[in-house]
C-alpha positions in Angstrom: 64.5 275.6 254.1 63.4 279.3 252.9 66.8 281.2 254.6 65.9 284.3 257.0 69.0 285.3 258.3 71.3 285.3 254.7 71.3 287.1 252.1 73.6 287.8 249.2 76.2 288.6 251.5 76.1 287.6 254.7 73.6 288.5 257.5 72.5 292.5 257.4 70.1 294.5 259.1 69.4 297.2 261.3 71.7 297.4 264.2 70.3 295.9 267.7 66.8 295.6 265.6 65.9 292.3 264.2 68.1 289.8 262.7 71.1 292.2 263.6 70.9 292.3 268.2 73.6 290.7 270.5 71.1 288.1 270.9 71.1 286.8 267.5 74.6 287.4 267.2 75.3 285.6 269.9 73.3 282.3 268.4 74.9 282.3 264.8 78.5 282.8 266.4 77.2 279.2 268.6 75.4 277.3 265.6 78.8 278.5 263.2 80.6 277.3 265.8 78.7 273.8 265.7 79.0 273.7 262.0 83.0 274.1 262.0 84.2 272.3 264.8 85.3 269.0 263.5 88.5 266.9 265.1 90.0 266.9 268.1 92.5 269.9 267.5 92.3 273.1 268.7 89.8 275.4 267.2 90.0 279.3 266.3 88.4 282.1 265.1 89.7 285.0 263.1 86.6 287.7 264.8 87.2 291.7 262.7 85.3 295.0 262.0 84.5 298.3 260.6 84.3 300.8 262.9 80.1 301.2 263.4 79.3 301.8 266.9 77.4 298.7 267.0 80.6 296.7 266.9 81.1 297.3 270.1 77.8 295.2 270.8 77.9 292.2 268.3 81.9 291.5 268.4 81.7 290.6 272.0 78.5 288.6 271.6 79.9 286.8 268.9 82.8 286.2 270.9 80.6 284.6 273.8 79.1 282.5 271.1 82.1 281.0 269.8 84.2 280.4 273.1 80.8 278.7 274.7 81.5 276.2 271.7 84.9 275.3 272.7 86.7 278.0 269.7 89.7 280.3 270.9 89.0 283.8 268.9 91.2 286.3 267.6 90.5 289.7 267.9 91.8 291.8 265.0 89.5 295.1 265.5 89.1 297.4 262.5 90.6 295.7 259.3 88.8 295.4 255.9 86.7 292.1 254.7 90.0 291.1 252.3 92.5 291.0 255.5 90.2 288.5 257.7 89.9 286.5 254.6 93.6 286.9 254.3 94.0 286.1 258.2 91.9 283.7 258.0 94.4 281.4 255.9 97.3 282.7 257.6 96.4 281.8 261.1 95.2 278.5 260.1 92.2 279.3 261.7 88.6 277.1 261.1 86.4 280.6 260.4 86.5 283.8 260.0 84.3 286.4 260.8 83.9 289.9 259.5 81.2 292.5 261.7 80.3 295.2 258.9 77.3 296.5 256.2 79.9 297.3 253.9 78.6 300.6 252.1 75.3 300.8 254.0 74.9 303.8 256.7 76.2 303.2 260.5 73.0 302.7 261.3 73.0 299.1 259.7 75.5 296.5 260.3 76.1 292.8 259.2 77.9 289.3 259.7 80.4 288.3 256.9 81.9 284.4 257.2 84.4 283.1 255.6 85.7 279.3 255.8 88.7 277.7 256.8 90.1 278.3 252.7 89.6 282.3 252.9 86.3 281.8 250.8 83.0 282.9 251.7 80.5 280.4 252.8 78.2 279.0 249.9 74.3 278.7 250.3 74.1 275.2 251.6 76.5 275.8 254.3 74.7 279.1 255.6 71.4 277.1 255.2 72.9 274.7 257.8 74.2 277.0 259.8 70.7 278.9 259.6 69.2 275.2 261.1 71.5 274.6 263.7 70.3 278.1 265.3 66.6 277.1 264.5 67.3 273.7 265.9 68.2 274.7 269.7 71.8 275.1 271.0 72.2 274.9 274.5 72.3 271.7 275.1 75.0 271.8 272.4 77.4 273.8 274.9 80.8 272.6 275.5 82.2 271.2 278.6 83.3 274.0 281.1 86.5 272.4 281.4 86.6 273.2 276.9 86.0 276.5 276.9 87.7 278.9 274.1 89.5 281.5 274.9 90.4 285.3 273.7 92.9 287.3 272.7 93.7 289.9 270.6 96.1 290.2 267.4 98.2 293.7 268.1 99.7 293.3 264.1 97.3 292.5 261.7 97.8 295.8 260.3 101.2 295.2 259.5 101.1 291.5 258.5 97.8 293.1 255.8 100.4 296.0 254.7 103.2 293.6 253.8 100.7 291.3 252.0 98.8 293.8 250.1 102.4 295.2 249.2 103.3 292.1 247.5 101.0 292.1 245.0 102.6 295.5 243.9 104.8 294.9 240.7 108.9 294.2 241.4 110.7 296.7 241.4 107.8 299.6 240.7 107.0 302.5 243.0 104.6 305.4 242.8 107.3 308.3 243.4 106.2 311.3 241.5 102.2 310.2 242.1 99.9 312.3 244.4 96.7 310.4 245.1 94.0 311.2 247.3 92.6 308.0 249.2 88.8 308.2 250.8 88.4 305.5 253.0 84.9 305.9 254.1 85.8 306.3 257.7 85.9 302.8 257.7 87.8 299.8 258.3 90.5 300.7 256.1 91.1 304.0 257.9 94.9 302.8 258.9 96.1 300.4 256.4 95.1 302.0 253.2 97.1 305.3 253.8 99.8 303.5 254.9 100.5 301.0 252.0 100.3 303.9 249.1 103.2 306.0 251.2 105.2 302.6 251.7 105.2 302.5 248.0 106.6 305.9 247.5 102.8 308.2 246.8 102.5 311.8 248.2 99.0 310.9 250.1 96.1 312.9 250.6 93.9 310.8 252.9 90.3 311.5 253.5 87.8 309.7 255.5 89.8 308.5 258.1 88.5 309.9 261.3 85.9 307.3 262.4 83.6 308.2 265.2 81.2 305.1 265.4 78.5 307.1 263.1 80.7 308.6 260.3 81.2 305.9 258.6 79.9 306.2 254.5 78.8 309.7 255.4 79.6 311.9 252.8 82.5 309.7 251.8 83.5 306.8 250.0 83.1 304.8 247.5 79.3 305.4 246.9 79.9 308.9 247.9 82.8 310.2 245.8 81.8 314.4 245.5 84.1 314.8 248.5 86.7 312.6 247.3 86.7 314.0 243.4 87.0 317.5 245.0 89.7 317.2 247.0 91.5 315.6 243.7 90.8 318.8 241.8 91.8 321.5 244.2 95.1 319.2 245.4 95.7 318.8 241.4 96.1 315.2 242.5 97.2 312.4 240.1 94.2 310.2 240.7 91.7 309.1 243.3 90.9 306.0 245.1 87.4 305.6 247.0 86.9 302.8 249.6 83.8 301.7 251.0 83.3 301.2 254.8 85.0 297.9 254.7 87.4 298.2 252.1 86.2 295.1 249.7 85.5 297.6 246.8 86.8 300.4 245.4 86.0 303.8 243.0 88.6 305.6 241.0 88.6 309.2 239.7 90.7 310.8 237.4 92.8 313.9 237.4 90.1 316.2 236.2 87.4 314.1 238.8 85.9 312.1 236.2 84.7 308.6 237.2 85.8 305.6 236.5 83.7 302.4 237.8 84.4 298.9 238.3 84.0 297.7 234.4 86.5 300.0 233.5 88.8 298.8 236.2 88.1 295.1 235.1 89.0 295.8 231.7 92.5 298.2 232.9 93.8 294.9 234.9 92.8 292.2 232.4 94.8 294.2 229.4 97.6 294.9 231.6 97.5 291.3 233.2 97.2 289.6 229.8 100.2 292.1 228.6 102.2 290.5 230.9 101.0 287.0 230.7 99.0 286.9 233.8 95.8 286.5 232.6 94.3 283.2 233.0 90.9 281.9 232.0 91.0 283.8 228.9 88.8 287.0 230.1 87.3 288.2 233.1 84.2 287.3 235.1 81.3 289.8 235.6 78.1 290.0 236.6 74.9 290.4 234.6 75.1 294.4 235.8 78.2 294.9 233.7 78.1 296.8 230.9 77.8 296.2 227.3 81.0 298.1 226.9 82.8 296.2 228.6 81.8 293.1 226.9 82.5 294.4 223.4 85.8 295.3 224.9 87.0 292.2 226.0 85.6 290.3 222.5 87.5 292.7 220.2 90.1 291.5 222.4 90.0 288.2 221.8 88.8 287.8 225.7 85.2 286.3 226.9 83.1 287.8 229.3 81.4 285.5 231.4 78.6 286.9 233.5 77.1 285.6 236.9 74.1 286.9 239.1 74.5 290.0 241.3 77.2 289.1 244.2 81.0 288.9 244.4 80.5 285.4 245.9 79.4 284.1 242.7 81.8 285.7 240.5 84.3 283.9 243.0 82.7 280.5 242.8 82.5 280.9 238.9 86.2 282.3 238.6 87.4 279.0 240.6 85.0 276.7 238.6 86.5 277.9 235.5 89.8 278.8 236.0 89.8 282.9 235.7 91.9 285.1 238.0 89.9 288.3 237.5 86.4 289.1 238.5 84.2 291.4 239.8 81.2 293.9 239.8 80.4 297.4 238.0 79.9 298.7 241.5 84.1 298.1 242.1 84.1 294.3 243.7 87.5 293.4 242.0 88.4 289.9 242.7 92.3 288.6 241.8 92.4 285.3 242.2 96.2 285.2 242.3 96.2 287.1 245.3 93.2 286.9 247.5 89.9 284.8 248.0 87.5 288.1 248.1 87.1 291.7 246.8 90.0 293.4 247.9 89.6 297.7 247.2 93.1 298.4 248.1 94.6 295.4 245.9 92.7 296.4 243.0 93.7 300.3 243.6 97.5 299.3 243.5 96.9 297.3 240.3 95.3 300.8 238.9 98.1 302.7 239.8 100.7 300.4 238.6 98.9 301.1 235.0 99.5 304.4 235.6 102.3 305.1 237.2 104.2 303.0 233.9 102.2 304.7 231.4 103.3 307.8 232.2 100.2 309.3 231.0 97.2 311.2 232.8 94.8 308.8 234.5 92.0 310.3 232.8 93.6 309.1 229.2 95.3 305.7 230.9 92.4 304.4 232.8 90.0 304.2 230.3 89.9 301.3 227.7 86.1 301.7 226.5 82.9 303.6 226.1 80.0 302.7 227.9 77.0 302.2 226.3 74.2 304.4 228.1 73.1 302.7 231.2 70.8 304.0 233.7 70.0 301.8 237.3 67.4 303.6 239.8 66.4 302.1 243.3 63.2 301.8 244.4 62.3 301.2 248.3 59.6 298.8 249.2 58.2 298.1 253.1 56.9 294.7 252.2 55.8 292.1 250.0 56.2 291.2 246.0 55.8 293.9 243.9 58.0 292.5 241.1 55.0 289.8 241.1 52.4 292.4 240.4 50.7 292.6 237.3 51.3 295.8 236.7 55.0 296.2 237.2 55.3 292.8 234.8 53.8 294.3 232.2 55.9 297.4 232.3 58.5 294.9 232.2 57.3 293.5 228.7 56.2 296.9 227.3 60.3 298.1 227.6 61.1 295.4 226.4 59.2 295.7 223.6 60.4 299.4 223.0 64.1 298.0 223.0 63.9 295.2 221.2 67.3 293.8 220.3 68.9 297.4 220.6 69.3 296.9 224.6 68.5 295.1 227.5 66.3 295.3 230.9 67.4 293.9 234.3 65.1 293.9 237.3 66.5 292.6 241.0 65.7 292.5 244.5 68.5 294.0 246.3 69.7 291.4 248.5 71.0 293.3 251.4 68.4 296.4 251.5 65.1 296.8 251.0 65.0 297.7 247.2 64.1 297.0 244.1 66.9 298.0 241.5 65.4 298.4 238.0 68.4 298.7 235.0 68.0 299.6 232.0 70.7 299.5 229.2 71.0 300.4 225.1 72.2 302.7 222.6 69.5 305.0 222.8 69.8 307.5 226.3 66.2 308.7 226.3 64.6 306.3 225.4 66.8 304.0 228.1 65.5 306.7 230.8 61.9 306.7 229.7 62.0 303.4 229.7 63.8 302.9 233.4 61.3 305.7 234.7 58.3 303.7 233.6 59.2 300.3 235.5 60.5 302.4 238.5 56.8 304.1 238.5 55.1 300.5 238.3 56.7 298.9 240.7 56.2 301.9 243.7 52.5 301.7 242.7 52.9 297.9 243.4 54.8 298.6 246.7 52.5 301.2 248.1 
């Protein structure tokens, strides 16, 4: 069946507008419900969230929807995506549910799931889940004397600190580091400024005074002028941007230079496979990685294997295959060692182990390659196909052309907004921009 509530992550949407009201909420928390409760044991639910206003409306109907299914929920409150994944396991719990739009503005919000095993649901599952809400539910309630129950979890904080902690190298600390952590005024608000000073840093914390509307404003991890700033004029070490619920991560250097999720791929697969972590023999990537990063890992002696957009299918591909890191350019770092899901904070301790040890500025420590010239630019569309459109394909073919075997061309649908991202990548700059710039133009002709 064609899916209308998933997408590449979850369920996302405007808040109390469309797929994303109490009402539907309250339906896909019943028909997940349906789809998990197997056996006679008692059934729970791991239920957390960012801190958009609009999780005060869908984490109670969610709620409703699970306990009138016979599931007892756990109520965690604002943690990031990685620690219900984490909790998930640890409770021994049959689901787990994170309320959040990630990166996306307060205005939006979404529904994350994640199984019984920590891992995010795969496409046949959500398709079922998708029918059992199509296919009627009430006379799928549970007897009134089966009802679930409530309650919440008052330290999930700490049992996410300690386990976040251990991933930390033996015996390591960062005394003597002074990093500035942005976390988005989101879900990682508490935790993330908390770990670093456990572990000896001098903290500068940003982005931690949520207000139900702050959150990605101006901050985080797709937002980082605020965060690179602060770096310079503290004369910080390093900085770590979150986004609003904490599954990925930027870094900046001392001097407030970027460094993006390829580079932090490549930092914690050399220093893994220095240690004789590294498993799978390389890392797994999408196909929005960079070239750079690719050549890296060959010279290497490492493989880069590359998946479509989504940190659920680097997973499935890093479990397939036997990797333990994976992740995205836009700073989805998966470590398979440690957790089931991009995890921001993990990753950022990994980064800071590297360069705490080196003893060398993180502007000369955290960067293993250089980039070839890549340039992505989003397009917004209301409605229908334009990447169908004549017009757009052959601006497709003619960059191509102009390329030829000196680069490459991507074209994709965003699966959680409405846009069309249009990548072009090579060793030629303007000729990668003129190239980008002519897609872009066909394809907002083919929107309008």
């Amino acid at each position: 069946m064609t899916r209308q509530l998933f997408g590449t992550d979850g369920i996302r949407g405007t808040a109390n507008r469309g797929n994303m009201t109490a009402e539907v909420a309250l339906k896909v928390g019943m028909a997940t419900a349906l789809q998990f409760r197997t056996g006679d044991h008692r059934h729970r639910v791991v239920i957390g969230k960012d801190t958009r206003l609009s999780g005060y409306m869908l984490e109670p109907a969610l709620t409703s929807g699970f306990i009138s299914m016979g599931m007892d929920v756990i109520l965690v409150g604002p943690m990031p995506t990685p620690a219900i994944a984490m909790l998930t396991r640890s409770l021994r719990a049959d689901l787990g549910v994170m309320i959040s739009a990630s990166h996306n503005p307060f205005e939006d919000n979404g529904i994350k799931l994640f199984g019984p095993d920590g891992y995010k649901l795969s496409d046949t599952v959500e398709a079922e889940i998708e029918a059992n809400v199509a296919g009627g539910l009430t006379e799928k309630l549970i007897d009134p004397s089966k009802l679930g129950r409530a309650k919440r979890l008052d330290d999930a904080v700490g049992r996410y600190t300690e386990f976040v902690k251990r991933t930390f190298p033996r015996g390591q600390g960062l005394d003597g580091l002074k990093v500035v952590i942005d976390c988005a005024n989101g879900a990682a608000y508490k935790v993330a400024p908390e770990v670093l000073w456990e572990l000896g840093a001098e903290v500068i914390p940003v982005g931690t005074d949520p207000d139900g509307y702050n959150i990605n404003k101006g901050c985080g991890s797709t937002d980082t002028d605020y965060m690179r700033g602060q770096v310079v004029s503290h004369g910080a070490h390093i900085g770590i941007a979150l986004d609003g619920d904490a599954d990925r991560l930027m870094v900046c250097d001392e001097r407030g230079d970027m460094v993006d999720g390829d580079q932090i791929m490549a930092l914690i697969a050399k220093y893994w496979l220095d240690r004789g972590l590294l498993k799978g023999g390389g890392v797994v990537a999408t196909v929005m990685s960079n070239l750079g990063l690719e050549k890296y890992l060959t010279d290497a002696g490492l493989h880069l294997a590359r998946t479509q957009v989504g940190d659920r299918y680097v997973v499935e591909h890093m479990r397939a295959h036997g990797f333990n890191i994976g992740g995205e350019q836009s700073g989805h770092i998966v470590m398979g060692d440690h957790s089931t899901t991009g995890d921001g904070l993990m990753a950022a301790l990994q980064v800071l182990a590297v360069v705490a040890a080196s003893g060398r500025p993180a502007s000369d420590s955290t960067r293993l390659f250089n980039p070839l010239p890549q340039l992505l630019k989003n397009v917004r569309f209301s409605g229908g196909q334009p990447l169908e459109s004549r017009q757009v394909q052959e601006a497709i073919k003619e960059g191509e052309s102009r390329l030829s075997s000196s680069g490459r061309i991507l074209i994709r649908k965003s699966g959680t907004e409405p846009l069309i991202r249009v990548m072009a990548e090579g060793d030629d700059e303007t000729l990668i921009a003129s190239v980008v710039q002519d897609i872009a133009a066909a394809v907002e002709l083919a929107a309008e």
